[in-house]
SERO-4910 file (N, C-alpha, C, O; in steps of 0.05 Angstrom, whole numbers):
BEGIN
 pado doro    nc1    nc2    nc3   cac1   cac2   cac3    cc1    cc2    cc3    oc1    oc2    oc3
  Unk    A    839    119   1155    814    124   1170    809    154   1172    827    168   1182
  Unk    A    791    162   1164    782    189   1168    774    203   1192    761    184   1203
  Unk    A    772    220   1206    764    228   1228    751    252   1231    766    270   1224
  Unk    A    733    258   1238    723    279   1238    716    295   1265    704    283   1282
  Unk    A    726    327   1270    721    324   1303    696    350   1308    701    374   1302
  Unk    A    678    343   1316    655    363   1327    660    378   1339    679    368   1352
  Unk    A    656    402   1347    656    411   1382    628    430   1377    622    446   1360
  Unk    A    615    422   1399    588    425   1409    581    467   1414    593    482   1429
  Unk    A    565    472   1401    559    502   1406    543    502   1433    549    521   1448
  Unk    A    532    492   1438    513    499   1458    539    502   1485    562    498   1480
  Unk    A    527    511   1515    536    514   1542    544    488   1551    533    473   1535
  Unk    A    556    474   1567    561    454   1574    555    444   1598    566    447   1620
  Unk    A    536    432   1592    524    430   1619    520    384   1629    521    364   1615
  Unk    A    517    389   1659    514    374   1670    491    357   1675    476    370   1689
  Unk    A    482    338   1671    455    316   1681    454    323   1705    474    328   1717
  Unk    A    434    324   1713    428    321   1742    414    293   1746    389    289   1746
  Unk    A    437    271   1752    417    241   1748    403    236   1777    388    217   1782
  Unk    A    414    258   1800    395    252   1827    366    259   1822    353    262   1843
  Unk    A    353    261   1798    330    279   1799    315    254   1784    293    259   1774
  Unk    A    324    230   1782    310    212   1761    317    185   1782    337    183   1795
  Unk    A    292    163   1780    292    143   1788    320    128   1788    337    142   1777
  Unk    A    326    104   1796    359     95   1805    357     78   1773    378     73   1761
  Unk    A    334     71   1762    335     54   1749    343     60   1722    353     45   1705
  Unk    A    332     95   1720    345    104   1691    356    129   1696    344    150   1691
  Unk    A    394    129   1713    407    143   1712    414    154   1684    413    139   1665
  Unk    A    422    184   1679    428    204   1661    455    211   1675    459    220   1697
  Unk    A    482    202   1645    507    206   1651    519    235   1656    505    251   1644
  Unk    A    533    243   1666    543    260   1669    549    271   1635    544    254   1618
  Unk    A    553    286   1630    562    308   1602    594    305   1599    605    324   1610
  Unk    A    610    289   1589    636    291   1584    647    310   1562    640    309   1538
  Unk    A    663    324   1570    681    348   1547    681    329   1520    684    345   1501
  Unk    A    679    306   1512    691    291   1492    670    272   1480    650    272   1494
  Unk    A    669    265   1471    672    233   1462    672    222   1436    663    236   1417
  Unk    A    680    199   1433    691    187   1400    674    160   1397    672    141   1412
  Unk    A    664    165   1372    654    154   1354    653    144   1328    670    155   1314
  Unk    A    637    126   1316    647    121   1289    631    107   1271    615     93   1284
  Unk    A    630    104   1249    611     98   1227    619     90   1197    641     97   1188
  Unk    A    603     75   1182    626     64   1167    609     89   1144    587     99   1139
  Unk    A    640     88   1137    640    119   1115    625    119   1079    625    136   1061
  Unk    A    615     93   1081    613     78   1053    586     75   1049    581     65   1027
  Unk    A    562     82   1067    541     79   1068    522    104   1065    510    119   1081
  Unk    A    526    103   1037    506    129   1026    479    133   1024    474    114   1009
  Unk    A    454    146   1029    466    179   1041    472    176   1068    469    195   1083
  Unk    A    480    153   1075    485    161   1113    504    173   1121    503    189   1139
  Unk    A    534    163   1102    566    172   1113    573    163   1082    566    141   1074
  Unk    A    584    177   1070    599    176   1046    616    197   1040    616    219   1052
  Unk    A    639    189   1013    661    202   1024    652    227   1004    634    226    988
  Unk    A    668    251   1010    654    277    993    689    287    986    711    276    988
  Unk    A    679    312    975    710    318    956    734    328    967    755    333    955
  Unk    A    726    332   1000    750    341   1016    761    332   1029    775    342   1047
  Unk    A    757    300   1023    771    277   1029    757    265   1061    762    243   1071
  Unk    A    739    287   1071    723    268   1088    704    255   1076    705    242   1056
  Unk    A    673    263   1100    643    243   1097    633    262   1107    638    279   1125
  Unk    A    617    257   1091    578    275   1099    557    253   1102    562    230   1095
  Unk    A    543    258   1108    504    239   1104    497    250   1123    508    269   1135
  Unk    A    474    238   1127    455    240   1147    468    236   1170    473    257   1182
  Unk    A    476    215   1181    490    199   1206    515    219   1209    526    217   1231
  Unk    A    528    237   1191    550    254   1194    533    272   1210    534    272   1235
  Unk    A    514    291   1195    503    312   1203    488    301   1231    491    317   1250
  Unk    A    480    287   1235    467    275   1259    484    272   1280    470    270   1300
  Unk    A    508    272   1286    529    271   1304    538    292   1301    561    287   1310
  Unk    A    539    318   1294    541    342   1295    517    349   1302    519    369   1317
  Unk    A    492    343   1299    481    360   1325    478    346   1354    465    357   1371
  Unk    A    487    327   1358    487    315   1388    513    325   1397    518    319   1420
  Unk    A    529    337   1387    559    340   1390    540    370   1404    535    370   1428
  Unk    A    531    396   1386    516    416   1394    507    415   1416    511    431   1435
  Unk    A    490    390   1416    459    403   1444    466    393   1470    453    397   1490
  Unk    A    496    376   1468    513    365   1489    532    381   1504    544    375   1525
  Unk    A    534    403   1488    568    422   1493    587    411   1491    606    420   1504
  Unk    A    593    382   1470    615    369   1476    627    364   1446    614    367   1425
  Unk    A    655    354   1447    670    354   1424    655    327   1421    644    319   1441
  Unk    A    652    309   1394    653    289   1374    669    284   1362    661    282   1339
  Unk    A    696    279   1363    709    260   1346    698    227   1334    693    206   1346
  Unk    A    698    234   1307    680    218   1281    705    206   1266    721    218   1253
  Unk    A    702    169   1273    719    163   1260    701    145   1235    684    130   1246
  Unk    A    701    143   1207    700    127   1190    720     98   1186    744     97   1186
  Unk    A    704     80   1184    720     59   1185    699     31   1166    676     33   1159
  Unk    A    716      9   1162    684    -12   1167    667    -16   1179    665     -4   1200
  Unk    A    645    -35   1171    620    -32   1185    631    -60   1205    617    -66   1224
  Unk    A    654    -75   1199    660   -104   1206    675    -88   1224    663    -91   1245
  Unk    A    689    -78   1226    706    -72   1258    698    -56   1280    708    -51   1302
  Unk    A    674    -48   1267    652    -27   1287    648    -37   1318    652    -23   1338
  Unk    A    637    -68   1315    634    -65   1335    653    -76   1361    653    -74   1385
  Unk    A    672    -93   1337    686   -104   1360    711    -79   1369    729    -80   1387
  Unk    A    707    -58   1352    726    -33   1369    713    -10   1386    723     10   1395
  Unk    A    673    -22   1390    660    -10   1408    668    -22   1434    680    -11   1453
  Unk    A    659    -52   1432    665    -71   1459    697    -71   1474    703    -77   1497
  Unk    A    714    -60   1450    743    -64   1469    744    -36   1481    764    -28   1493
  Unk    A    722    -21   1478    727      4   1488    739     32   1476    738     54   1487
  Unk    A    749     24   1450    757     44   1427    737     60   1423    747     83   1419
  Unk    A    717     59   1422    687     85   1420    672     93   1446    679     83   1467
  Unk    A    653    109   1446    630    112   1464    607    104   1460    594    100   1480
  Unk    A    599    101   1443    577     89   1426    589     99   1396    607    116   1393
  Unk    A    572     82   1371    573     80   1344    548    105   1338    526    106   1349
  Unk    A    557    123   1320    544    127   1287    526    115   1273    504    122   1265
  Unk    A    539     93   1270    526     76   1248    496     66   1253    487     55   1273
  Unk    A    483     72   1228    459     52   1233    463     25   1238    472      8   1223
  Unk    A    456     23   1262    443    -13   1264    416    -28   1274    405    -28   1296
  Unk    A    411    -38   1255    382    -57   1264    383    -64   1286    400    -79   1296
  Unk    A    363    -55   1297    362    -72   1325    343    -98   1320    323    -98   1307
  Unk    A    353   -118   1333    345   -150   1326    347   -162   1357    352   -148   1377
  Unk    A    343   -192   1358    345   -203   1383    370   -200   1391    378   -186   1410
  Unk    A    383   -213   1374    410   -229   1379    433   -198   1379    456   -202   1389
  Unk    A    428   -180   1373    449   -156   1378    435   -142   1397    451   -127   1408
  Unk    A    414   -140   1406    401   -132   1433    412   -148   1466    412   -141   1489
  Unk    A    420   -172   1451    427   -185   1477    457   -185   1484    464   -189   1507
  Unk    A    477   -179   1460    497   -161   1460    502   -140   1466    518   -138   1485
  Unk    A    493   -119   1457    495    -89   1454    474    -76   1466    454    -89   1466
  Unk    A    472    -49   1480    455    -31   1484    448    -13   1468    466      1   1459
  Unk    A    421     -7   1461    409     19   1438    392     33   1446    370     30   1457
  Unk    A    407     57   1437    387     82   1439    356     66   1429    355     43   1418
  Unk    A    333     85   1436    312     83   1413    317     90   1390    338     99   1384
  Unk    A    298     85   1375    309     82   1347    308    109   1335    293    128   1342
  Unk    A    326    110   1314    322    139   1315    312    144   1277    310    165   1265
  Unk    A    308    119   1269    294    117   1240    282     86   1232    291     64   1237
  Unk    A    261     93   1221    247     58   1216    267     47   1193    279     62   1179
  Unk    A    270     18   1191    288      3   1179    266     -5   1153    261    -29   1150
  Unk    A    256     12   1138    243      2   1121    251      3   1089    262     22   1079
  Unk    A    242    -23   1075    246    -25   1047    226      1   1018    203     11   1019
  Unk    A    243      2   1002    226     14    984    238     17    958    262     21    953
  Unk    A    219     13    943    223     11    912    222     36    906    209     51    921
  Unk    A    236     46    884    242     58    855    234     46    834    236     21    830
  Unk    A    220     68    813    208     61    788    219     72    766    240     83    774
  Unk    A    218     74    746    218     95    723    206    122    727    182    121    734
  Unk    A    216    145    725    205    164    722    174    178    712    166    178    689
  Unk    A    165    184    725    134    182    711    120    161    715     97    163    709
  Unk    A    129    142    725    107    117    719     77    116    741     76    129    762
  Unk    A     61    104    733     38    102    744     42     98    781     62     84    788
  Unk    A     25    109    802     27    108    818     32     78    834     14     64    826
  Unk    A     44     68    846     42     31    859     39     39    889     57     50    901
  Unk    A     19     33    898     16     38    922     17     15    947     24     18    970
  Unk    A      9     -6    933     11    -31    947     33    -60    935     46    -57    915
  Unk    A     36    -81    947     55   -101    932     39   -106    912     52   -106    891
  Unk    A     15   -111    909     -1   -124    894      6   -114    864     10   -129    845
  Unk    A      8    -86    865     18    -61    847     39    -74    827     39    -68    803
  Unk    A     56    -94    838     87    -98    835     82   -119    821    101   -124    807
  Unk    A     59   -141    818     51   -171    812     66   -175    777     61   -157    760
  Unk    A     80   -193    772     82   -199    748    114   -185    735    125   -194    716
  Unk    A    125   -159    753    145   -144    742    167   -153    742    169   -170    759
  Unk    A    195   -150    728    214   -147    729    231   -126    753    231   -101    752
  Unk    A    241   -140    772    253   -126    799    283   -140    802    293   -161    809
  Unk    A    292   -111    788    324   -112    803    330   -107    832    316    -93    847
  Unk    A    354   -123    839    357   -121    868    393   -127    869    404   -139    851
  Unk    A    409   -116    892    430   -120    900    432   -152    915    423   -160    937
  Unk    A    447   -166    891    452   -193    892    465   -205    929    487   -202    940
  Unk    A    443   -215    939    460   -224    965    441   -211    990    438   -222   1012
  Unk    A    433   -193    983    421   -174   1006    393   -181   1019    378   -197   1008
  Unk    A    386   -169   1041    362   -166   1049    340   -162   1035    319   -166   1048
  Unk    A    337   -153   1009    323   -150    997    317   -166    972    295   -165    960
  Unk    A    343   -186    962    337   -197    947    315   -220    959    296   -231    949
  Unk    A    331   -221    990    317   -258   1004    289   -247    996    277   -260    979
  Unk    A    274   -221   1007    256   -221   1011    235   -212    991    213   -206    998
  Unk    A    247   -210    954    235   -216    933    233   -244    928    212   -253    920
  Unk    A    262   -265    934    255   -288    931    235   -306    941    223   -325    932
  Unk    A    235   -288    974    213   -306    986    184   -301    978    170   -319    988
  Unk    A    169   -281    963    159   -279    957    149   -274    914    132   -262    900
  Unk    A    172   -292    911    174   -286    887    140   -294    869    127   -282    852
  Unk    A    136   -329    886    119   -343    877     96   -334    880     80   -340    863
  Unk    A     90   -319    900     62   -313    910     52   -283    899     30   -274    902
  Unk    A     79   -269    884     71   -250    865     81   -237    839     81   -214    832
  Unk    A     89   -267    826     96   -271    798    116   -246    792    108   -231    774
  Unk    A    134   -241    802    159   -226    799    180   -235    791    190   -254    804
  Unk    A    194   -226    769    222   -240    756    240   -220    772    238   -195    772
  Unk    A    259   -237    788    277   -225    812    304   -229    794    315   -250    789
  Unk    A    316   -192    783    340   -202    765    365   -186    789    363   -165    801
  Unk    A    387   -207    791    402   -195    819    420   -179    801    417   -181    777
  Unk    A    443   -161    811    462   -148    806    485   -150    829    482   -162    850
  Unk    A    507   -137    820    530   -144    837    523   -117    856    515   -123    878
  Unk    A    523    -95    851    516    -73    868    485    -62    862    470    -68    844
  Unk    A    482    -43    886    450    -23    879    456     -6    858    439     -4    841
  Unk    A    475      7    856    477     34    839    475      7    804    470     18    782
  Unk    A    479    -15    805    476    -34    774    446    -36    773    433    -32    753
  Unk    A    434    -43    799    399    -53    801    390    -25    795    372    -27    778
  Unk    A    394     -2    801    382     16    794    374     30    767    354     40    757
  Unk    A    407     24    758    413     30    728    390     17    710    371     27    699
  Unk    A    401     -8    714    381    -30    705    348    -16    703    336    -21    682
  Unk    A    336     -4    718    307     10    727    313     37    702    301     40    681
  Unk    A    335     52    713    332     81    680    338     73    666    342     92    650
  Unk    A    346     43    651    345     45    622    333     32    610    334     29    586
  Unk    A    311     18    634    285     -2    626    290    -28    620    277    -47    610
  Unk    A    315    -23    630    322    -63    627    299    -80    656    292   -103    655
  Unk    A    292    -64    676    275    -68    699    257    -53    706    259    -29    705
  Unk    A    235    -64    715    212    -47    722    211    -39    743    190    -28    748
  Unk    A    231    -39    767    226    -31    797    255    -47    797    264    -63    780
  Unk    A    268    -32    826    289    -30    846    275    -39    875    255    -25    882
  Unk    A    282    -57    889    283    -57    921    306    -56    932    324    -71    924
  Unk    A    311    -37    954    324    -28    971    319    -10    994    296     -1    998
  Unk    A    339     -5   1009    335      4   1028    315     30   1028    315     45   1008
  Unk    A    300     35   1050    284     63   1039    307     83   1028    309     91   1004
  Unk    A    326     92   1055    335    109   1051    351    116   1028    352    137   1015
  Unk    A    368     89   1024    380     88   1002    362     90    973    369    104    953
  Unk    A    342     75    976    319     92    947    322    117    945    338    127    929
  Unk    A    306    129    964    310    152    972    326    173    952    322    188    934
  Unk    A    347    165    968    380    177    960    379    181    933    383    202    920
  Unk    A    372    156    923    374    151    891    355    165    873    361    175    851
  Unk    A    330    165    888    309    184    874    317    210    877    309    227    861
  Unk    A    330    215    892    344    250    891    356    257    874    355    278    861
  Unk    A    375    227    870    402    243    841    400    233    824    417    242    807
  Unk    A    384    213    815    373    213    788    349    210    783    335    191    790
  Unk    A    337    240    760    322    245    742    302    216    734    279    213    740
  Unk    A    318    199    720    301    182    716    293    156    721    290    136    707
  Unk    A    289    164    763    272    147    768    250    154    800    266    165    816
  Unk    A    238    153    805    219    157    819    223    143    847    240    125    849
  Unk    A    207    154    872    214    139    898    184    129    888    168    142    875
  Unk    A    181     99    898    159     84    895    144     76    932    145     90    952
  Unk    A    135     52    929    118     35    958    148     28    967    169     18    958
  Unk    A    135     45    999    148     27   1020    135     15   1032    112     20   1040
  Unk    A    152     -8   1036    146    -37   1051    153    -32   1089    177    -31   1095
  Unk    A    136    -29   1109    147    -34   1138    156    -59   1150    143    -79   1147
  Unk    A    172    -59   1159    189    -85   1172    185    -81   1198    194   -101   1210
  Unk    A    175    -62   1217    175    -68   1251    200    -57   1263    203    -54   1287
  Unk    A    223    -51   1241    253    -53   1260    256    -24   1252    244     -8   1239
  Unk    A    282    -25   1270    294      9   1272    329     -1   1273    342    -20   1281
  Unk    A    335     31   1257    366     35   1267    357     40   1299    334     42   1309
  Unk    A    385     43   1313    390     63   1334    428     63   1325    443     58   1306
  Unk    A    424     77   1366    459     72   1366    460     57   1383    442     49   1397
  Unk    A    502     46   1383    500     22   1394    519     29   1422    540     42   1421
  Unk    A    508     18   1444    528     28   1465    541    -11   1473    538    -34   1464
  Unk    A    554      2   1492    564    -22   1512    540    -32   1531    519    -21   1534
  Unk    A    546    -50   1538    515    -66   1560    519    -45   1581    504    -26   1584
  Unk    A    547    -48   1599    554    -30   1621    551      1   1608    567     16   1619
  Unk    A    538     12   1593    542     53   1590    522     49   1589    515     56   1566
  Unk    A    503     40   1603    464     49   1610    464     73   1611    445     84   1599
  Unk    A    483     92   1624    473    129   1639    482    135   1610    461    139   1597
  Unk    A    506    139   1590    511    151   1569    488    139   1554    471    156   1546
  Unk    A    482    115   1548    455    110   1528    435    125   1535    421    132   1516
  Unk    A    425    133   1560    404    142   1566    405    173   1559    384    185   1554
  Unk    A    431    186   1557    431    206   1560    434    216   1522    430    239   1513
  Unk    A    439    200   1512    440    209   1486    414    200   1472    405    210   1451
  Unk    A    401    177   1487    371    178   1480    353    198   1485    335    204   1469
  Unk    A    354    207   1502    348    236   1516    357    261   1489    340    278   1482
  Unk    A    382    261   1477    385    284   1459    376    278   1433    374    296   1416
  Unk    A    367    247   1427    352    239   1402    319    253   1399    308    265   1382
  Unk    A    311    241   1429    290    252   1433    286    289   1425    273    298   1407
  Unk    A    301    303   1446    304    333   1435    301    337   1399    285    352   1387
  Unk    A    317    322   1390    320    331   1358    299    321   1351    288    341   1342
  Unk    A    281    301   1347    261    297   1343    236    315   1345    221    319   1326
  Unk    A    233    324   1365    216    339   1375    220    372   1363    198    383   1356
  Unk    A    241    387   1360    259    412   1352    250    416   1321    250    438   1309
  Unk    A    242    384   1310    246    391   1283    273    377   1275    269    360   1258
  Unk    A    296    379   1281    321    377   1269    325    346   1253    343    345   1237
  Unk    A    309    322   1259    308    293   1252    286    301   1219    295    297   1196
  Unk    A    262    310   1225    257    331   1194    270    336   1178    272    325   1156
  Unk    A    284    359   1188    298    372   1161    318    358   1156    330    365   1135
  Unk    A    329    336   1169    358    324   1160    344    299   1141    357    291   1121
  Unk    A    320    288   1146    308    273   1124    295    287   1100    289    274   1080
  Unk    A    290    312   1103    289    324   1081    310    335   1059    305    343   1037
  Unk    A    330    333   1073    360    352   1065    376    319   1053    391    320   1034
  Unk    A    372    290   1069    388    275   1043    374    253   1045    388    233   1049
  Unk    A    347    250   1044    333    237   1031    311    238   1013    300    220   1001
  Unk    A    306    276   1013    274    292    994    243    277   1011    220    277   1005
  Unk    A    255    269   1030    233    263   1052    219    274   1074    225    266   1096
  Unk    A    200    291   1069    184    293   1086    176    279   1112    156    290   1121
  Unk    A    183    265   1124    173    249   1151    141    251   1156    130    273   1158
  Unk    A    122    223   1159     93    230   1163     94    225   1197    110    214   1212
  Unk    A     68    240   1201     72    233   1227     65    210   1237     50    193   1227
  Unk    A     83    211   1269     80    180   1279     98    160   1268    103    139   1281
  Unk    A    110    169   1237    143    155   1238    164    161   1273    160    179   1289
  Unk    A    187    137   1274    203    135   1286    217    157   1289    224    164   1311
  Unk    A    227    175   1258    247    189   1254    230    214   1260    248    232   1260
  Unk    A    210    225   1264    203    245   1288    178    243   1312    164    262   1319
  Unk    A    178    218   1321    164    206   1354    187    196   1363    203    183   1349
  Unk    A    190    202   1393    197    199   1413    184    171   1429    160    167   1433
  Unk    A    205    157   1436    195    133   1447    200    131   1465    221    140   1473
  Unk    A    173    114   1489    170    124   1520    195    103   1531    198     80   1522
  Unk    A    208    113   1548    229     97   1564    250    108   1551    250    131   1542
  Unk    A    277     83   1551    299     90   1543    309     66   1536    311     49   1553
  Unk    A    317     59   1500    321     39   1493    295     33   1473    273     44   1473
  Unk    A    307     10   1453    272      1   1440    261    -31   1451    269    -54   1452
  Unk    A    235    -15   1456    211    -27   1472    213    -69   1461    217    -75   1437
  Unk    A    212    -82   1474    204   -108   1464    230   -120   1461    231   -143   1454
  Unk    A    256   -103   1468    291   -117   1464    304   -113   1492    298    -95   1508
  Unk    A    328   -140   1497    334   -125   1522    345    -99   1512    347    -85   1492
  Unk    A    353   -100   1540    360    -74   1553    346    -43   1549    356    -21   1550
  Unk    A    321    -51   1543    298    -32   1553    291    -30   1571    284    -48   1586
  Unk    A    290      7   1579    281      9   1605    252     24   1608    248     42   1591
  Unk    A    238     22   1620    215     41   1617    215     52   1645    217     42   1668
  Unk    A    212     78   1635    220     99   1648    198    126   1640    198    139   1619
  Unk    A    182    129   1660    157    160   1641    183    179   1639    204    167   1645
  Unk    A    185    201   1631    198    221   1625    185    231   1601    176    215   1585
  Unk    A    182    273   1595    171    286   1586    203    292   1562    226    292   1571
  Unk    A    198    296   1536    225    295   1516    226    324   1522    206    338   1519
  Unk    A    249    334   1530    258    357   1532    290    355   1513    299    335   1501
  Unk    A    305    384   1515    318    399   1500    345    413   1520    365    425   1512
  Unk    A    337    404   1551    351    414   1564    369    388   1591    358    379   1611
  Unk    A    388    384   1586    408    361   1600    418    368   1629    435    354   1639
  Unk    A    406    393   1645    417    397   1667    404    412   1679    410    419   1701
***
């Protein structure tokens, strides 16, 4: 298991949670805390040549580790023992992207989201613009055999004449796309993304919106620490810093009114439990 440990540049400062309604206490600032993410999920956490992990979700817990004054210890691990070594109390909250859905909402507590959960195709290099599904009618679409993305070429296979060819991994469905064995890739945005960065020959294509978001994942009982690190999501959002980290490992620009730089009112995402709504102005400062 890899571990990685932060320690926070900024002053270290304290919540003042007497200054906020009872209903959405802000935790105190602890010298510490440990977290973790599975290391295998590229560009989020993947392993790099110095025997740790970088991504996005690396760099992203280095700056909450910053604007907190507090150390981050970052452990890499599976995405399968994540959470049951959150609930026994082994973490503070998770790293890791996770969908927020019913059924892990009524489990777990989440930040707001701090990126939209959306799909998107890759093309060939050069190829003609596709702006809509309609774009896609009749093509050859590789996909990672098993996944969220294949169900949701199958389920739509009929209604837009798409030959859905699966692969055992993404980095095979992709291949499959540069050497023209396939006309389009679905996958994760970000992971497109990723892919359109490091190879030449293929293009980021249409993204598809799904409604859902990563966040992070707390315990039901750490409402004041969720609140308070929703609070430092918010800051980076607003600072710019949720920007440039989608520009730096995804070649993404952010439009406005995406998730990954708006600030969402309350604390938690809206329509799941353990949302709280709460007015509060997104500030940069915890005490």
């Amino acid at each position: 298991m890899f571990t990685a440990l932060f320690r926070g540049c900024a002053t270290l400062a304290l919540a003042v949670a007497a200054t906020l309604p009872a209903q959405a206490q802000i935790a105190e600032i602890k010298p510490a805390y440990r977290t973790a993410l599975d290391g295998t999920f590229a560009p989020h956490a993947m392993p790099n040549l110095s025997g740790g992990v970088e991504g996005f979700n690396v760099d992203l817990a280095a700056l909450i580790a910053d604007r907190l004054g507090a150390e981050m210890q970052l452990d890499a691990a599976q995405f399968s023992g994540l959470i049951p070594a959150l609930q026994a109390g082994t973490y503070d909250f998770l790293m890791a992207p996770v969908t927020v859905n019913e059924e892990r909402a009524e489990n777990l507590l989440f930040t707001e989201g701090f990126m939209d959960t959306n799909f998107a195709f890759v093309v060939p290099a050069g190829s003609e613009p596709r702006d809509t599904l309609d774009d896609f009618r009749g093509l050859t679409i590789a996909v990672n055999r098993g996944s969220a993305y294949h169900t949701y070429l199958d389920d739509l296979a009929g209604e837009y004449g798409w030959t859905v060819v699966p692969f055992g991994t993404n980095t095979d469905a992709v291949e499959a796309v540069a050497t023209g064995r396939a006309d389009a890739n679905l996958a994760g945005a970000t992971v497109a993304a990723w892919a359109a960065l490091q190879n030449p020959a293929i293009d980021l294509s249409h993204e598809i919106e799904t409604g859902l978001v990563w966040a992070l994942a707390f315990r039901q009982d750490d409402v004041e620490t969720r609140n308070l690190i929703d609070q430092v999501l918010e800051c980076l959002k607003t600072d710019g810093s949720m920007a440039e980290l989608s520009e730096r490992w995804f070649g993404v620009t952010p439009p406005e009114g995406a998730t990954i730089v708006t600030p969402t009112p309350g604390y938690g995402v809206p329509g799941f439990a353990g949302y709280q709504e709460s007015a509060h102005e997104p500030s940069c400062s915890f005490g």
